[in-house]
KELUMMAR-286623 format. One record per residue (C-alpha): residue in one letter; residue number from 1; chain; x, y, z. Coordinates in nm, 2 decimals, decimal comma. Example, Ala and Ser with C-alpha at 12.3 -4.5 7.8 and 13.67 -1.06 7.14 Angstrom:
2
   resn   resi   chain     east    north       up
      a      1       A     1,23    -0,45     0,78
      s      2       A     1,37    -0,11     0,71
This chain:
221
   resn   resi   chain     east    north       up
      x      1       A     1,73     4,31   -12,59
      x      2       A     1,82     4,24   -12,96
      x      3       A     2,05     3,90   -12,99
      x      4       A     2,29     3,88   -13,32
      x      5       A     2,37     3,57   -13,43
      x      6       A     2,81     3,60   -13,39
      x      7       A     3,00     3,57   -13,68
      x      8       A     3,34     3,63   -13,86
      x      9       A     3,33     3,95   -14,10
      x     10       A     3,44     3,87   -14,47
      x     11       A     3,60     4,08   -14,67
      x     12       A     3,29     4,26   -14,79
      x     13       A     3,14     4,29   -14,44
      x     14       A     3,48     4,42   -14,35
      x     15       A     3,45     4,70   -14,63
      x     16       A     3,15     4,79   -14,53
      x     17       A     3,26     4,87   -14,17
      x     18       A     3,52     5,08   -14,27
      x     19       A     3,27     5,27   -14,55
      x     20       A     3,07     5,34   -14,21
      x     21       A     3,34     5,39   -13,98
      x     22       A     3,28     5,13   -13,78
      x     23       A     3,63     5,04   -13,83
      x     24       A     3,88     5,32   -13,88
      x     25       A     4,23     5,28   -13,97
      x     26       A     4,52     5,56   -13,96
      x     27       A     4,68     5,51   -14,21
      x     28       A     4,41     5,34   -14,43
      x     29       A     4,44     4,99   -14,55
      x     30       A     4,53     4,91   -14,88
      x     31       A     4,45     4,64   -15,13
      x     32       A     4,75     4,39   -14,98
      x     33       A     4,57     4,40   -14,68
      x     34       A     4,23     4,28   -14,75
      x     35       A     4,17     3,88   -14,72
      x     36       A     3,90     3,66   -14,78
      x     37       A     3,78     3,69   -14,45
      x     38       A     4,06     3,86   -14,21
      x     39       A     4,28     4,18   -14,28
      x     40       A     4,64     4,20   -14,29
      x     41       A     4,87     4,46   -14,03
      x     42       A     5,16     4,61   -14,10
      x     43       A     5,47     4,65   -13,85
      x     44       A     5,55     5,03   -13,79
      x     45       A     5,86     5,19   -13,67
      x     46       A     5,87     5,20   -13,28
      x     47       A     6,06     4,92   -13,11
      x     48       A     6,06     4,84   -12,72
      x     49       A     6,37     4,68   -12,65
      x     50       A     6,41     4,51   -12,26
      x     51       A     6,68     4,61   -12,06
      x     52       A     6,82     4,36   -11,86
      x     53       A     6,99     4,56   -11,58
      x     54       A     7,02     4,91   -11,45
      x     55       A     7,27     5,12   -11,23
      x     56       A     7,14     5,19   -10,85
      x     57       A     7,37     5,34   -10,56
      x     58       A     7,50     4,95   -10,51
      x     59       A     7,64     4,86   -10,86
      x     60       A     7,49     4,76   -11,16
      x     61       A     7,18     4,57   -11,05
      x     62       A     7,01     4,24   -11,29
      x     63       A     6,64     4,42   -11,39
      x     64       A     6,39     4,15   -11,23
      x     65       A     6,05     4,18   -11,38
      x     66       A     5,75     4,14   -11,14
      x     67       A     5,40     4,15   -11,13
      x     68       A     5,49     4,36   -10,81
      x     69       A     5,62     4,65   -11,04
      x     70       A     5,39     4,96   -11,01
      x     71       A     5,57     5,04   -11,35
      x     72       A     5,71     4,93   -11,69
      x     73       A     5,90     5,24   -11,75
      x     74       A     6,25     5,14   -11,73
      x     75       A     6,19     4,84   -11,84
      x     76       A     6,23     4,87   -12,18
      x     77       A     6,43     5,12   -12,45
      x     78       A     6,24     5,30   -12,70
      x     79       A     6,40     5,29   -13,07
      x     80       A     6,17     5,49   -13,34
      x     81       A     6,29     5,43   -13,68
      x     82       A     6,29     5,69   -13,97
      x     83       A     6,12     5,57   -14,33
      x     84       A     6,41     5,35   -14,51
      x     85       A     6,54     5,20   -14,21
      x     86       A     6,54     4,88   -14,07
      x     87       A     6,53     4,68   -13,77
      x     88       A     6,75     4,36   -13,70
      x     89       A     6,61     4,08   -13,49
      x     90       A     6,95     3,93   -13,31
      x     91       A     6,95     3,56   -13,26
      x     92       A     6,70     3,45   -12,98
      x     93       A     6,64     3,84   -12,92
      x     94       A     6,33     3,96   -12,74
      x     95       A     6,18     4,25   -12,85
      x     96       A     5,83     4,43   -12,89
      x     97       A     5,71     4,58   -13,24
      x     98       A     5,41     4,76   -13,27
      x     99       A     5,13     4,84   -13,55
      x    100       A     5,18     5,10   -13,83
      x    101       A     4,80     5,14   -13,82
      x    102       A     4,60     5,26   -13,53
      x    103       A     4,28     5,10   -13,51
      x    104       A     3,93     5,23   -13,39
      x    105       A     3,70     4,97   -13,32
      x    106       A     3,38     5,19   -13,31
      x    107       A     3,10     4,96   -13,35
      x    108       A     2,89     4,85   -13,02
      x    109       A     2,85     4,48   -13,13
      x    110       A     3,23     4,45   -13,29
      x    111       A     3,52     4,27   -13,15
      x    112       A     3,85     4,10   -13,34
      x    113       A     4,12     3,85   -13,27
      x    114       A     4,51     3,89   -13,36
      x    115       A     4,68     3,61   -13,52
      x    116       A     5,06     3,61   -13,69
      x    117       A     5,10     3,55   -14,04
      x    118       A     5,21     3,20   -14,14
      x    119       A     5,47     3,38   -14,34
      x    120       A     5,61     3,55   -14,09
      x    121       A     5,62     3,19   -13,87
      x    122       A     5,80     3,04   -14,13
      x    123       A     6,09     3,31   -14,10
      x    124       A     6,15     3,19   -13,75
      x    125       A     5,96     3,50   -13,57
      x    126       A     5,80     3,36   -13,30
      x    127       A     5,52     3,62   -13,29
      x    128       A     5,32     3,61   -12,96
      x    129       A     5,00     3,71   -13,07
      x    130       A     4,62     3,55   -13,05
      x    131       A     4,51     3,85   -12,83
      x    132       A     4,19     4,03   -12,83
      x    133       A     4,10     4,34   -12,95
      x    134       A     3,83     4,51   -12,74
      x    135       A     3,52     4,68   -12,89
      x    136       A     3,55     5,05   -12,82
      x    137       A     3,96     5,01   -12,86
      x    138       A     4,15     5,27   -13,03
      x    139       A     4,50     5,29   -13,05
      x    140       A     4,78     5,12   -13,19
      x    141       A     4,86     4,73   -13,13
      x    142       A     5,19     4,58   -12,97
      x    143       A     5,35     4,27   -13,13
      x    144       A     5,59     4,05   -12,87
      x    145       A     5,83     3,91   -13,13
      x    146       A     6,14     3,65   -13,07
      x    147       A     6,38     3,60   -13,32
      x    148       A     6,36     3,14   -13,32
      x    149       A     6,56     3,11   -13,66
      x    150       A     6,92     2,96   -13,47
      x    151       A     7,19     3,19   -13,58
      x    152       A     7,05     3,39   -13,83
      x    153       A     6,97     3,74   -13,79
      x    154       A     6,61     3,83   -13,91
      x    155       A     6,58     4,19   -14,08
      x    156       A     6,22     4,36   -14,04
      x    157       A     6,13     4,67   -14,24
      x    158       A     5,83     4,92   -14,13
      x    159       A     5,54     4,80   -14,37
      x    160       A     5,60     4,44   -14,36
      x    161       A     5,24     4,27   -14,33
      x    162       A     5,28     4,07   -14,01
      x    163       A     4,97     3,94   -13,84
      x    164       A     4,61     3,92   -13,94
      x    165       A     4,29     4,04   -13,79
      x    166       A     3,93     3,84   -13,78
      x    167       A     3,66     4,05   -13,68
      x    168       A     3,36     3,89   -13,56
      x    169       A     3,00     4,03   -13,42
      x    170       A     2,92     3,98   -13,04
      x    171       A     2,60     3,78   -12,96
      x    172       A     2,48     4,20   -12,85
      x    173       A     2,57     4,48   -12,85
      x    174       A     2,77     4,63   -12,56
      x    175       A     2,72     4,97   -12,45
      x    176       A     3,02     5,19   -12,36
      x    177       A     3,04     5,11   -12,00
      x    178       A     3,01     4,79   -12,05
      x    179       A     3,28     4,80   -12,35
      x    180       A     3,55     4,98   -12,14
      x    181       A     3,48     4,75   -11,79
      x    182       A     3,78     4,46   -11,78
      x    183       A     3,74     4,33   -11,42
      x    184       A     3,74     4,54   -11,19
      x    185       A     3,91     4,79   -11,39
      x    186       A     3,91     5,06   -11,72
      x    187       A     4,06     4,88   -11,97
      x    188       A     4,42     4,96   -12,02
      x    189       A     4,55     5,07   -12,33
      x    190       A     4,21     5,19   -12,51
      x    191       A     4,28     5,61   -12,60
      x    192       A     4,65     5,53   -12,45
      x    193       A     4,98     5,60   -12,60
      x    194       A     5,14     5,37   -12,35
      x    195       A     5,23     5,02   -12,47
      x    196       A     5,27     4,83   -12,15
      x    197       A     5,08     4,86   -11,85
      x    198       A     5,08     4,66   -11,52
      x    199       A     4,73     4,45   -11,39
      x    200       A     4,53     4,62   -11,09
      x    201       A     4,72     4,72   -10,80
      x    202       A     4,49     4,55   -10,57
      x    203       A     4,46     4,21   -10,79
      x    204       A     4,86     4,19   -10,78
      x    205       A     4,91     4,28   -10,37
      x    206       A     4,68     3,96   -10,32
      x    207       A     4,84     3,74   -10,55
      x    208       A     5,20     3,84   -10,46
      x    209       A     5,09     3,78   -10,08
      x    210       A     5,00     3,43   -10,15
      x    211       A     4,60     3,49   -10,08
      x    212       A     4,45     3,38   -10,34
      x    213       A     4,19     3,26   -10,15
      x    214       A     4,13     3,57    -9,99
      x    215       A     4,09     3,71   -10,36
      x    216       A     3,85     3,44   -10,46
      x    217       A     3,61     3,52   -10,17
      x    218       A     3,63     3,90   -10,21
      x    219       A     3,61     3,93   -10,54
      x    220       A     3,36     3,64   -10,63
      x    221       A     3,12     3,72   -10,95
């Protein structure tokens, strides 16, 4: 087994990957993107938007998001903006964004971390992000935003450059198998056009039933 010494990519190594397509973006990046040693994402047009109640044969009924949900379907309402429009944030709204660019993260020994933008912090968009992007991912990215600015509405526009990526090399490589294993269980949104998807069914019986234990001791590594 080869061992890598792990390090963050710099904006020459991260050139390089995409020259090899190691790292493939749809659209490509451009030159606003590129950083010293992270790359800039841009916020595309689909919005998910979470309801907050539904209609069932008793009345209108509160949603109540669980871990016990099988499903995230009608959970949430899907807005898709055309080029020129944009998207207001209401005061202390929730709402997920997603990436203009989809990502391929081809290389075997390749991984990144999501971080916001300090500029888009300082506009009082609490952007929930420090998440991992897999090797072997491809696909777009979600962005959990909240509008934290008080009373002001915050206006987004398709394009804006909201979070940054660090690449960095894995100690070795990983091969597919191992790539795509999370747990027990495929990884979830790699090759999906789904945006939200719900833990292992068996992980989430166990918990909900108050045996944790009883998870610990079946499961143990």
């Amino acid at each position: 087994m080869v061992i890598y010494q792990s390090m963050i990519l710099t904006k020459k190594d991260i050139l390089s990957r995409i020259e090899s397509e190691d790292l493939v973006f749809e659209p490509k990046v451009d030159k606003f993107q590129l950083q010293p040693h992270a790359l800039d994402l841009r916020l595309g047009y689909k919005f998910l938007i979470p309801r907050n109640w539904k209609m069932t044969p008793e009345g209108r009924q509160a949603l109540m998001i669980s871990i016990e949900d099988d499903s995230t379907s009608d959970q949430f309402d899907e807005i898709i903006l055309k080029p020129g429009q944009y998207f207001d944030l209401l005061p202390n709204e929730f709402v997920i964004g997603t990436s203009l660019e989809k990502i391929e993260m081809n290389a075997s020994d390749l991984m990144a971390i999501l971080f916001p933008r300090t500029s888009t912090n300082r506009r009082g968009i609490n952007l929930s992000l420090s998440g991992i992007i897999d090797t072997g991912y491809k696909g777009n990215l979600i962005f959990p935003m909240k509008n934290e600015a008080g009373d002001q509405v915050l206006r987004l526009y398709p394009g804006e450059r909201v979070c940054q990526v660090i690449f960095e090399t894995l100690s070795h490589e990983l091969t597919a198998k191992e790539a795509n294993l999370h747990g027990l269980a495929q990884a979830k949104y790699s090759n999906s056009s789904d945006n939200y998807k719900v833990d292992k069914s068996d992980e989430r019986t166990l918990l909900t039933s108050g045996q944790i234990n009883k998870l610990k001791t079946e499961y143990k590594i």
